[in-house]
Backbone as a ProteinNet text record, in pm:
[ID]
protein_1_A
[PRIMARY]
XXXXXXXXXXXXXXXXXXXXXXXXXXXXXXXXXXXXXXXXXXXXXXXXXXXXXXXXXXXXXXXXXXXXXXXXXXXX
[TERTIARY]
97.7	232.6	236.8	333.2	344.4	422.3	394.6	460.9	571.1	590.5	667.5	781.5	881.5	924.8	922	879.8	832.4	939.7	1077.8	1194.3	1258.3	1248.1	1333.2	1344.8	1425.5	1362.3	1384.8	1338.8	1250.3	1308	1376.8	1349.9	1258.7	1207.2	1067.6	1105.2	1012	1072.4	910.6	921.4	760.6	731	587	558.1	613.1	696.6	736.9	642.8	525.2	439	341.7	350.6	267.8	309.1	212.8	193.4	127.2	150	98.6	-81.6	-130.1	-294.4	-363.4	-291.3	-392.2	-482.7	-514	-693.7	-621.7	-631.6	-647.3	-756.9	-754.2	-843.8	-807.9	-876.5	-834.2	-777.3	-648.9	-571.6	-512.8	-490.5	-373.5	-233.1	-145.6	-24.1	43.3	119.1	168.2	321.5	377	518.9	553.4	706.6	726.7	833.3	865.2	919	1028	1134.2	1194.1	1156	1079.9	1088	1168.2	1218.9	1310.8	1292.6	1406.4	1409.8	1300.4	1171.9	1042.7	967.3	965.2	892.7	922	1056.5	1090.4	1029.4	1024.1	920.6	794.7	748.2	638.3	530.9	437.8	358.5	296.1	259.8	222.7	79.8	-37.2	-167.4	-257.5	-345.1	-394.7	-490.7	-543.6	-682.9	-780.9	-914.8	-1027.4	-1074.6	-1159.5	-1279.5	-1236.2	-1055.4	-999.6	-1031.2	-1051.8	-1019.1	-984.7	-899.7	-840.1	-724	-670.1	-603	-492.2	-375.1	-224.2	-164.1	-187.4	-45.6	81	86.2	268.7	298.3	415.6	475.8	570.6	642.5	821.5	855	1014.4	1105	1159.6	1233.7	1318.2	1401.3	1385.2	1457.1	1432.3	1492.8	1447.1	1384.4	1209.3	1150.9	1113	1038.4	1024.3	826.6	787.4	636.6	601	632.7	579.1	560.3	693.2	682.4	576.5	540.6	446.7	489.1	459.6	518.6	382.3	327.6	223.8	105.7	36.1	-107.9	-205.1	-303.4	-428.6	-535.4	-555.3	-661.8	-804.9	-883.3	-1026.3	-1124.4	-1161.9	-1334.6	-1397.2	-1557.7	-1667.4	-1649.2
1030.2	1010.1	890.5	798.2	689	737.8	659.7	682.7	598.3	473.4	347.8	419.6	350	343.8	178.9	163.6	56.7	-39.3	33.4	-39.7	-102	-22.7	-58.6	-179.8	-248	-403.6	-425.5	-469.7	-484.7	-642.6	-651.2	-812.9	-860.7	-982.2	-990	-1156.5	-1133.4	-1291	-1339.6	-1424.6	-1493.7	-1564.1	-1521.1	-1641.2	-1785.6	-1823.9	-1970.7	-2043.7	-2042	-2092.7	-2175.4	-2048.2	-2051	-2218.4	-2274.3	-2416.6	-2392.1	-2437.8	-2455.6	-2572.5	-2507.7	-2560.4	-2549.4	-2436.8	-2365.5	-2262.3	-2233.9	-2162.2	-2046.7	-1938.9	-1776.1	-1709.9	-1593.2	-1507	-1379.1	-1306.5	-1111.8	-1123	-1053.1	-1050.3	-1152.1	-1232.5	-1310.6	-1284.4	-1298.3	-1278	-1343.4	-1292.8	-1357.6	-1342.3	-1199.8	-1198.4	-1081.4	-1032.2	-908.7	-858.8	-720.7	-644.2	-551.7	-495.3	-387.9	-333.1	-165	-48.2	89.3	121.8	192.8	246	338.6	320.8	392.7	470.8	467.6	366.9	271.1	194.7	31.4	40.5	-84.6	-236.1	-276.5	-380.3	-349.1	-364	-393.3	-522.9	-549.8	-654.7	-685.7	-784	-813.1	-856.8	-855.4	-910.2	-915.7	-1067.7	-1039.7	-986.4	-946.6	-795.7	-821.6	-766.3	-758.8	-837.2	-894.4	-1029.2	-1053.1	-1108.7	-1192.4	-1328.2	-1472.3	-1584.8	-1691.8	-1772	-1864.9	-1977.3	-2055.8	-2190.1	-2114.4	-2107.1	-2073.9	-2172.2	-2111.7	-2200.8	-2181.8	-2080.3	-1981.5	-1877.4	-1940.7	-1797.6	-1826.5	-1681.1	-1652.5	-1710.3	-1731.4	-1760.4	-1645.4	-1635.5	-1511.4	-1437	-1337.6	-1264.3	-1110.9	-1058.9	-904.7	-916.7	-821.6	-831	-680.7	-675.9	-508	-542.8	-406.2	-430.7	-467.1	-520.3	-575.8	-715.6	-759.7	-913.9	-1004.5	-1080.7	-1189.9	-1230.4	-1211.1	-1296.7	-1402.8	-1377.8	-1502.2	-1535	-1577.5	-1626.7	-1721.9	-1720.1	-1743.6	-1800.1	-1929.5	-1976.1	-1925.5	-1856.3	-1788.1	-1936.6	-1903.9	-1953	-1883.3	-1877.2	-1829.5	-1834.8
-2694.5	-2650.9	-2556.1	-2563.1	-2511	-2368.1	-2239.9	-2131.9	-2129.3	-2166.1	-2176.3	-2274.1	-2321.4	-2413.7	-2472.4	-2595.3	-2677.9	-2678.1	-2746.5	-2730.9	-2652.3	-2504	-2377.3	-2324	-2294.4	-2285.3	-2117.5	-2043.5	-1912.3	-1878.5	-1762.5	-1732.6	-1649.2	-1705	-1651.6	-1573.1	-1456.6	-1370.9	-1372.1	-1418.8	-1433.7	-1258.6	-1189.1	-1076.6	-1101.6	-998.3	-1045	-962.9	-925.8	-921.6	-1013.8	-1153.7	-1248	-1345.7	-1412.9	-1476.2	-1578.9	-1684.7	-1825.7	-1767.7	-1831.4	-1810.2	-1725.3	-1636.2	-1477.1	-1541.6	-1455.6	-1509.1	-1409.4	-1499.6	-1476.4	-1438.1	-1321.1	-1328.6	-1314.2	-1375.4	-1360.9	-1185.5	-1184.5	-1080.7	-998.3	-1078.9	-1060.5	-1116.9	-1010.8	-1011.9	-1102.6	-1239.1	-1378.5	-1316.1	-1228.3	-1270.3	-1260.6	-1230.4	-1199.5	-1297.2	-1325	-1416.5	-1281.5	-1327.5	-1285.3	-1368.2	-1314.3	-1400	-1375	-1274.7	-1275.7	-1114.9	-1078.9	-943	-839.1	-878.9	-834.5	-822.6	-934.5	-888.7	-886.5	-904.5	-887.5	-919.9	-838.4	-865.8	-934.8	-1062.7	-1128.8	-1115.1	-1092.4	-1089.6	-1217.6	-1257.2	-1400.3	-1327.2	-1366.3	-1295.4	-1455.8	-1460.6	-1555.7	-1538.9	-1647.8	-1644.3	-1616.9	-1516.8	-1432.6	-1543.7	-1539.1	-1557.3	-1673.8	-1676.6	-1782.3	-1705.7	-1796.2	-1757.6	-1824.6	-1831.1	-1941.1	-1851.3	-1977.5	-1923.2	-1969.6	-1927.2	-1936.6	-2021.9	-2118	-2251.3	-2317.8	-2261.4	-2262.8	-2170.6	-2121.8	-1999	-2040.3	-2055.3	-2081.5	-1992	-2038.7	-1957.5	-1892.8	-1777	-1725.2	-1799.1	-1825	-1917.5	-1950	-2068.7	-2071.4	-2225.1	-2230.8	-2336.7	-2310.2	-2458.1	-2447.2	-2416.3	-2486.6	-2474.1	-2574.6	-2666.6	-2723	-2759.8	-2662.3	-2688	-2564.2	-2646.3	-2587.1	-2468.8	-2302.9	-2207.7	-2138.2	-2191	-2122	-2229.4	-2243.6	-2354.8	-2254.8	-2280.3	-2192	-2327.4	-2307.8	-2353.5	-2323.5	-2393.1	-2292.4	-2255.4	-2189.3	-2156.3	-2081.7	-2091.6	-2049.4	-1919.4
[MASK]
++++++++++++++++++++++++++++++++++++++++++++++++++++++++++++++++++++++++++++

């Protein structure tokens, strides 16, 4: 059983910090979600000993879970 609902669509505010060709590491700050009024603010962080060059971040908006909001080029 899913905790999310798949459909629901979420607006998501990307770090406006973030730059196309910066180098990622697990827990860095991607961007925040409203999820409902417990927990409000959501943090987006990419995942423990992820690392890559940033080649797509959404724009501000509402996506569900399944749509693409960021992509990460890997390297070693």
């Amino acid at each position: 059983m899913d905790s999310l609902d798949k459909k629901k669509q979420y607006e998501f505010n990307p770090e406006s910090t973030l730059k196309i060709g910066q180098i990622l590491t697990g827990g860095d700050f991607a961007g925040c979600v409203f999820e409902n009024s417990l927990f409000e603010k959501h943090h987006i962080l990419i995942p423990p000993l992820e690392k890559g060059r940033l080649t797509y971040i959404a724009e501000p908006g509402y996506y569900t879970l399944n749509d693409k909001i960021l992509e990460l080029e890997y390297h070693d």
